[in-house]
N, C-alpha and C positions, 0 to 999 in steps of 0.2 A: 504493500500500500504506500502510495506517494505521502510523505509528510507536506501538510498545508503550509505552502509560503506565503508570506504575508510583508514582503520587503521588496524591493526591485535589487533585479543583481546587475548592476550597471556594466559587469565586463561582459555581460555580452553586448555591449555596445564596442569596448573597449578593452582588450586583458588589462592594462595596466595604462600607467602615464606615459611610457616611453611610447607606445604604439596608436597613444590619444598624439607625441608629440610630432611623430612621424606623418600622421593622419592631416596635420595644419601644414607641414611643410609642404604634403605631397598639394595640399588645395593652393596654397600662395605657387605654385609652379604651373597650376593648372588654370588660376586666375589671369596667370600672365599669358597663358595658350590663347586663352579668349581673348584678353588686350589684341594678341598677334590678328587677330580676325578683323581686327576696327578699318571700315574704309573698305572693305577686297569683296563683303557680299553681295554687290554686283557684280563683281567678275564672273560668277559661275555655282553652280550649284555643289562644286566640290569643296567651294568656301563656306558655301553655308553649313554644308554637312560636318565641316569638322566643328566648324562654331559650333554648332548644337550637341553635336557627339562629345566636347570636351564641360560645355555646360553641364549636359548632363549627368556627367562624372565629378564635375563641380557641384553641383546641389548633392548626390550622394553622400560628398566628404561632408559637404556642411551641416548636413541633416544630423549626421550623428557628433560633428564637433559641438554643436550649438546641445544637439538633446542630453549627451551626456553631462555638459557644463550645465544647463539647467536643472537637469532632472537631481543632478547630485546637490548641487544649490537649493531647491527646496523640500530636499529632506532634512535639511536644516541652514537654515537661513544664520546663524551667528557664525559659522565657521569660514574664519578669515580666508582660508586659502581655497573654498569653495566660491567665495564673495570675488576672488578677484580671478578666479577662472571662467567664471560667469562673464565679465566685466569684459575679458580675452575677445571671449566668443561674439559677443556685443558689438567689440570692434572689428572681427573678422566679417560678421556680419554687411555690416556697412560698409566694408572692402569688397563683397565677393558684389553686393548690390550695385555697387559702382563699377565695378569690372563687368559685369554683363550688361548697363545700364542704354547701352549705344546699339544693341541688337533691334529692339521694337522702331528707333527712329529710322533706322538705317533701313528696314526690312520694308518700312512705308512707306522710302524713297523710291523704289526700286516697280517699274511697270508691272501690272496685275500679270498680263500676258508672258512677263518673263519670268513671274512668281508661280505660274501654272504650268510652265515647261521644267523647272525645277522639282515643282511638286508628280510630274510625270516620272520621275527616279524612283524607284522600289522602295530603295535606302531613305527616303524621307517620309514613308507611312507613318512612320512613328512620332515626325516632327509637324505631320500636316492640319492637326486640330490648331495648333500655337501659331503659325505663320496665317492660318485663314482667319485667325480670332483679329491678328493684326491686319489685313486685308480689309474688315469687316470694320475696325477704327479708324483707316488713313484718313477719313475727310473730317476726322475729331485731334488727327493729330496733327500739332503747329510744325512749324519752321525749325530745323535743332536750335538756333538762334534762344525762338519762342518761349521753347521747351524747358532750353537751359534759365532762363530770366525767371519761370513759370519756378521750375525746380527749387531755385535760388530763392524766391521767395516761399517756398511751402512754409517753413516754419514761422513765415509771417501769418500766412493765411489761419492757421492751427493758433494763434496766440491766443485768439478769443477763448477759445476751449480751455488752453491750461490756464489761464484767470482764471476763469469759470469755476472749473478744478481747485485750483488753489485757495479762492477765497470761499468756496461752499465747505471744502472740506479742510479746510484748518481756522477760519477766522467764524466761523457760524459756533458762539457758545449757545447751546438752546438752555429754555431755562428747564429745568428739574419739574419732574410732578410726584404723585403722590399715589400711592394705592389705598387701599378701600380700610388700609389701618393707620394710615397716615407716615406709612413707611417712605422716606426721597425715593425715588427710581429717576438714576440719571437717563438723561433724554440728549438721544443722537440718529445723525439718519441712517446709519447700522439696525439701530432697535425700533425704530420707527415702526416697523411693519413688525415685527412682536407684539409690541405694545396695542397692535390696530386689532390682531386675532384674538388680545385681552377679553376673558368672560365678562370683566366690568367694565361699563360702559360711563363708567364714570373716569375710569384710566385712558378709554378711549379717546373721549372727548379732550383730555387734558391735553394728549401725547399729539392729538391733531390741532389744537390752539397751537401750542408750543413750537410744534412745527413749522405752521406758516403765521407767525409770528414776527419770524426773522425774514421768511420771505417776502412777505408784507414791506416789511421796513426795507429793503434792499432790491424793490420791486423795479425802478429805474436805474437800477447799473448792470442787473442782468439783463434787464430790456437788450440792454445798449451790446453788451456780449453775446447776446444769441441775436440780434440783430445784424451785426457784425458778421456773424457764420452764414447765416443766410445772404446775407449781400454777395460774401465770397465766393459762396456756391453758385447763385443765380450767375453772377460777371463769369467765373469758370466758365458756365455751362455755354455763355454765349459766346467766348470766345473760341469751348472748341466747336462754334458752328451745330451746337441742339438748339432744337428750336426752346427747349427748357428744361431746366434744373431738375422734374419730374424723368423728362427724356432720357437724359444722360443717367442718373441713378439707376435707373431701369436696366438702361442696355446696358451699364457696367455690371448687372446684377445678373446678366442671362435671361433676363423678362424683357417688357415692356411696357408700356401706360397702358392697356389694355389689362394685363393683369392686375395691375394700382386700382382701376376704375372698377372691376366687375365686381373685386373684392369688397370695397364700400359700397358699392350697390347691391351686394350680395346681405351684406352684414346688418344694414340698414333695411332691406326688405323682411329679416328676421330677427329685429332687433324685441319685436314681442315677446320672444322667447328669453331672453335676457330680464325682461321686466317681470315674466310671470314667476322666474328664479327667485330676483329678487323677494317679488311680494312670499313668496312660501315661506323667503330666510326672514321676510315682518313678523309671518305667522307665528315659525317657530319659537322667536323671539318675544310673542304675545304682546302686538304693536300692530295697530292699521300699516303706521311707515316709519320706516329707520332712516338715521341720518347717513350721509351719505360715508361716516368713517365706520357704520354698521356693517355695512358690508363685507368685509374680512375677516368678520369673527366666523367661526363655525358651532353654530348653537345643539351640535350634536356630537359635538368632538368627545370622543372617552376618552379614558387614561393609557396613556402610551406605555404598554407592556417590552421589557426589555427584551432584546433579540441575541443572542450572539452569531458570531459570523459564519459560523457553519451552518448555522440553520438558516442563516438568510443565503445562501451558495443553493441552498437547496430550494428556496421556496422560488430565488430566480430563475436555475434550471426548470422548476418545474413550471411555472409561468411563460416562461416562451418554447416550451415543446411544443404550441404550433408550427415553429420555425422550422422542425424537419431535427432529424438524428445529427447530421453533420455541423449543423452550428453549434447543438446543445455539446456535443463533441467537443468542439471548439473550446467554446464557452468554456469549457468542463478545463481543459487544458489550458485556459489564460487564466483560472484560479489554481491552478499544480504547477503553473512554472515562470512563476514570477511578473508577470503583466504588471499586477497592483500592491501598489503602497498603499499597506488597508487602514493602520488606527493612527487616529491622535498624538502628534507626540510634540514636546516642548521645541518650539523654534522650528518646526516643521511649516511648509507654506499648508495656508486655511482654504477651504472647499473643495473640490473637483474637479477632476477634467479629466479628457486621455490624451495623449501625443503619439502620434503614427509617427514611427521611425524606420523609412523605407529602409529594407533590407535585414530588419531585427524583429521586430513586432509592436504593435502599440505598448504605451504605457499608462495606467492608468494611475492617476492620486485621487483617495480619498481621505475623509478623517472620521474613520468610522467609530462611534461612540452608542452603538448600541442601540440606538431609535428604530423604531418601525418605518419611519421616514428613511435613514438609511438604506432600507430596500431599495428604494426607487431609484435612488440616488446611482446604485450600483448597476443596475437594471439601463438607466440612461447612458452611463457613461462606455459601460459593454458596449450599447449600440454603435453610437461611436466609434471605438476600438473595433469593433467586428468590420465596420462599415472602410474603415484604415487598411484592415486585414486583408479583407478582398481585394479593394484598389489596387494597392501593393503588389498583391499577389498577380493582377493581371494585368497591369498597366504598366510603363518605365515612369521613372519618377517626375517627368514633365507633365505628364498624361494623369499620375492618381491620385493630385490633390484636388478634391471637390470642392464647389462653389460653397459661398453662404447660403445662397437657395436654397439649397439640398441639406447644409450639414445636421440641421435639429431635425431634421424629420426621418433615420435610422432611430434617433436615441429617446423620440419622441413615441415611436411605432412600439419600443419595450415597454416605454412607460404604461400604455394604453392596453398592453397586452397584460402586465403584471397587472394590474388595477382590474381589468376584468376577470381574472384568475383571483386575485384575491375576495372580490364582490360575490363572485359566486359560486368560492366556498364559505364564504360568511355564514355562518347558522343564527350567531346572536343577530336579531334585527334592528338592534340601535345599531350595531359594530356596522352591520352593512350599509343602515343608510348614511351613516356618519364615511364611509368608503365611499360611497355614491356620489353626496356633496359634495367630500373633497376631490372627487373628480371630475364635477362639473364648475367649480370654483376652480380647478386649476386652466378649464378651457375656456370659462369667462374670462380671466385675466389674462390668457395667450392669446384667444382668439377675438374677443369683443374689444376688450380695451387696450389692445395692441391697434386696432382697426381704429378706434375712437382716435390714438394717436397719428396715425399716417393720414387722416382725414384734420388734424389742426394742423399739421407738419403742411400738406397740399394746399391749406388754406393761407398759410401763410405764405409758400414760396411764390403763390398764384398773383396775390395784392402787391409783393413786393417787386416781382414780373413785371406786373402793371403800372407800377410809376406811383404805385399808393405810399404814403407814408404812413407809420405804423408807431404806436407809442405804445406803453405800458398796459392802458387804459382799455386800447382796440384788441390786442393781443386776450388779456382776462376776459374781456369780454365775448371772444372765439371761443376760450374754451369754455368758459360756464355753459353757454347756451349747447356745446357737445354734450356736456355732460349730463345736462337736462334732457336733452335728446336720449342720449343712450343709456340713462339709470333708469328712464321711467316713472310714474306718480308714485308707485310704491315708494321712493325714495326721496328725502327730503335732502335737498340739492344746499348743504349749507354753503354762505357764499364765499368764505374762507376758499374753497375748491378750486374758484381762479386762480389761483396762486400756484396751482399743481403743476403746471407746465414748467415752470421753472426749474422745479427742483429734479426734472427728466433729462438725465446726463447724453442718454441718447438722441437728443432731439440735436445735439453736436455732432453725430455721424447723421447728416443730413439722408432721408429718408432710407434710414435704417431698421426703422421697428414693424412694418409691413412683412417683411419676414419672417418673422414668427407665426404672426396670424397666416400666412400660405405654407406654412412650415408644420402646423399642427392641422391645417385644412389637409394635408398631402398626410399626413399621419396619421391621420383620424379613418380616412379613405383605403387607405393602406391595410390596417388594421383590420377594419372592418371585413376586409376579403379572404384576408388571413385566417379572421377568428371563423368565418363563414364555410372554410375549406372549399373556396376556390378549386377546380384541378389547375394543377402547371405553375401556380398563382406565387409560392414561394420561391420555385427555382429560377420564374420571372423576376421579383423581386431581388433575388441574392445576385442576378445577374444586372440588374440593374445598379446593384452596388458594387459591382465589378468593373463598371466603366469608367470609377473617379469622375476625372472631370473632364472625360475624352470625347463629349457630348457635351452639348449645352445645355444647362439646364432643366428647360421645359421640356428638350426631348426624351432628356433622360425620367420625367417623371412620368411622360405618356407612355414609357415602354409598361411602367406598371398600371395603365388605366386613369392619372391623374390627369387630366388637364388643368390649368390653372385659369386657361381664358372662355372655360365652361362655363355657364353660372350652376349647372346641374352638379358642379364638382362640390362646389359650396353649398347646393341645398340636402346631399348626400353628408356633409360633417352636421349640417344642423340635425338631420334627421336621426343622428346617434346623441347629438345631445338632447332633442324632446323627446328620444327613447329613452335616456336615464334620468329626466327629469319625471317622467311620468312615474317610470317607479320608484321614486322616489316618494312622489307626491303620495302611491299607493301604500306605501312602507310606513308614513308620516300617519295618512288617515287610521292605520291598524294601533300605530304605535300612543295617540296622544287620542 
């Protein structure tokens, strides 16, 4: 029997340091192969090919100089000589980025017709998704000139953000509240959303004063900072020749405005079902209407029974055995051989993630502490890692990193799969509808009020497009009226709620959060076919995870059946949420 590891063994990235040190030299030698390429890719197609044939030996080295220096760094973040290897990699980083940096400009110089005789070489199938991607930009891409001045200024353009940054999260003292014994509970935007899921609504109330209290007061200098981001975005856009700011975000994203638009039309044509949510969570809560910081409590939540991690290895195996023998396989083999950093430890970096480390295996960190929550968490981040596994496995490393489009919706697809595996083996009928809730609560806040945001984000880039000027005033008053719109009567719209745009860090990766919402729509869809037993429906799926990012996006989620520029795609995810709303609602009528 394999002993459970529960650590990353980092040489298999690297036996030791000599062969991590060997691994930099050999990239600074292969940085300078690329240099040698700069100016000669219009000579001929056997320029391009070593371009790209040394590149792609270059990103190989990098991937594991950078992972191993990270991954060791935040297993523990005080250790000096971790601190400054990290630091190494940072700047190799920024070297290898400049060293390939003249490939895209150069490649957009160069006639379509002589980019298609190129592409006619055997030897370049491998490099033809990346040179049409740049084919598909040239009339978005400036003059090197341009480009270079464009470059030189990014970290101008990014200032607003790190202010932003800066002053929300080190000069913002909130004031202190108080719980229901008159205990201090200091107040931050870390606990913010703790304090919101609070049973008393008396903590509630405080922690949301508190909150935009300071936003309140500081309402005109963020104005002026996220006004700022948006001007830069909107000028970008028209300089590279989009017709708008919505456009360009789009086709950087593998969509287009047609996916932005169906979405909010989609989500807005069923925004009933969000309200009729709500009014059940007044019910529960025995109240006609809740304020609108009511919402995040879960008024059926029980006591979180402790788990250890062998029994969660097992309840996630058995949770996604729709996925077929060979993932669970898998699955089974990235908890026996080291994939995950599983517990809590002092100086260890905090939450989650996986890193796919082409040519080794993903890596996953958690900080597992024993919660029932911890499941999911585990359950997501595998997706993830599986989703890396593949690519990897059937892609070269230019080809198997996948879009943002795509990345939440493997890891989203577990989540939804674990949560209906857990729902119904639920016996106790609180325990289930409290499972149920929280799973419709997790897709109201992915899938509703992610939408609610990319409908003030279009609002805004839309007026500032048009020549409007915009103050503090016009801005709160966008989003109250969203929010009115998408909470419904049940919910009393306090007007403090303006102020919530503000404190949305993503509203700085300018129309960013749209994603999630088509990220958990393609998951939800997903799922559903899965849990349905589909024939063919999995190995379709797994093969769709196999392309990385050697497709475009959208078509990589038609190969599973999603469309995004459906509206039938969207009215298929609502129709699994008024499915578990309803029994809910039947669970609530038995229960109370």
């Amino acid at each position: 029997m394999i002993q459970m590891q529960t650590e990353w063994n980092l040489k298999e990235i690297f036996e030791n340091e000599e062969k991590l040190e060997e691994a930099i030299v050999e990239l600074r030698q292969v940085m300078q192969k690329i240099k040698e390429s700069k100016g000669k890719l219009s000579q001929g197609v056997e320029e391009v090919l070593t371009c790209y044939q040394q590149l792609e030996k270059g990103l190989a080295l990098h991937v594991k100089i950078y992972a191993y220096a990270m991954l060791q760094y935040h297993q523990d973040m005080s250790h000096q000589e971790s601190i400054q290897l990290y630091k190494r990699a940072e700047s190799l980083t920024a070297e290898f980025s400049e060293a390939e940096s003249f490939i895209s400009p150069e490649l957009s110089q160069i006639e379509d017709s002589k980019l298609e005789e190129y592409l006619k070489d055997d030897r370049m199938k491998e490099y033809e998704k990346s040179i049409r991607d740049i084919m598909k930009q040239k009339k978005h891409i400036l003059s090197q000139e341009v480009e270079e001045i464009l470059a030189a200024y990014s970290e101008v353009f990014s200032s607003s953000e790190n202010a932003y940054e800066i002053f929300t999260n080190t000069e913002f003292d909130f004031p202190n509240i108080q719980d229901d014994e008159g205990n201090t509970l200091k107040m931050s935007s870390g606990l913010y959303s703790k304090y919101l899921m609070n049973p008393s609504e008396r903590v509630r109330k405080q922690a949301f004063d508190s909150m935009y209290s300071l936003y309140k007061k500081h309402m005109n200098t963020i104005t002026e900072l996220y006004l700022a981001r948006v001007k830069a975005n909107t000028i970008s856009a028209k300089q590279r020749n989009y017709h708008s700011s919505l456009e360009a975000a789009t086709t950087h994203d593998d969509a287009n405005e047609k996916v932005y638009d169906i979405l909010l039309k989609e989500v807005n044509k069923n925004l009933y079902l969000n309200h009729e949510y709500i009014a059940l969570k007044a019910k529960l809560l025995h109240k006609e209407k809740i304020h609108i910081y009511d919402v995040y409590t879960n008024p059926l939540v029980v006591e979180d029974t402790p788990i250890a991690y062998e029994d969660a290895q097992k309840v996630v195996l058995e949770a996604l055995a729709p996925m077929g023998k060979a993932y669970i396989d898998m699955l089974q083999y990235a908890f026996d051989h080291n994939w995950i950093d599983v517990y809590e430890k002092d100086n260890k970096r905090s939450g989650a993630y996986s890193m796919g480390v082409y040519g080794v295996h993903p890596f996953v960190l958690l900080n597992y502490v024993h919660s029932s929550r911890d499941i999911s968490t585990i359950a997501h981040e595998l997706g993830h890692a599986m989703h890396s596994y593949y690519a990897s496995k059937a892609q070269n490393i230019i080809n198997e990193n996948y879009t943002i489009m795509v990345a939440e919706v493997a890891s989203t697809v577990n989540e939804i799969l674990l949560a209906n595996y857990q729902i119904k083996k639920e016996s106790n009928k609180k325990k289930k509808a409290a499972l149920i809730n929280e799973q419709l609560d997790m897709i109201r806040a992915t899938f509703i009020r992610q939408t609610m945001f990319a409908e003030f984000e279009k609002e805004v880039h839309s007026r500032i497009e048009n020549g409007e000027s915009l103050t503090a005033d016009k801005l709160n008053a966008i989003y109250l009226a969203l929010n009115q719109q998408y909470f419904g009567e049940a919910t009393i719209i306090d007007t403090d709620i303006q102020y919530e745009w503000a404190r949305i860090p993503h509203f700085y990766s300018c129309f960013y959060v749209y994603k999630y919402a088509t990220g958990i729509t393609s998951a939800i869809v997903i799922a559903k076919n899965i849990l349905e037993g589909k024939e063919g429906y999995v190995d379709k799926y797994i093969n769709m995870l196999s392309q990385g990012g050697s497709k475009d996006s959208l078509t990589l989620l038609k190969m599973v059946d999603v469309d995004l520029e459906a509206p039938e795609t969207y009215e298929e995810a609502f129709s699994y949420f008024k499915k578990n709303l309803k029994e809910l609602e039947e669970l609530i009528s038995e229960l109370f």
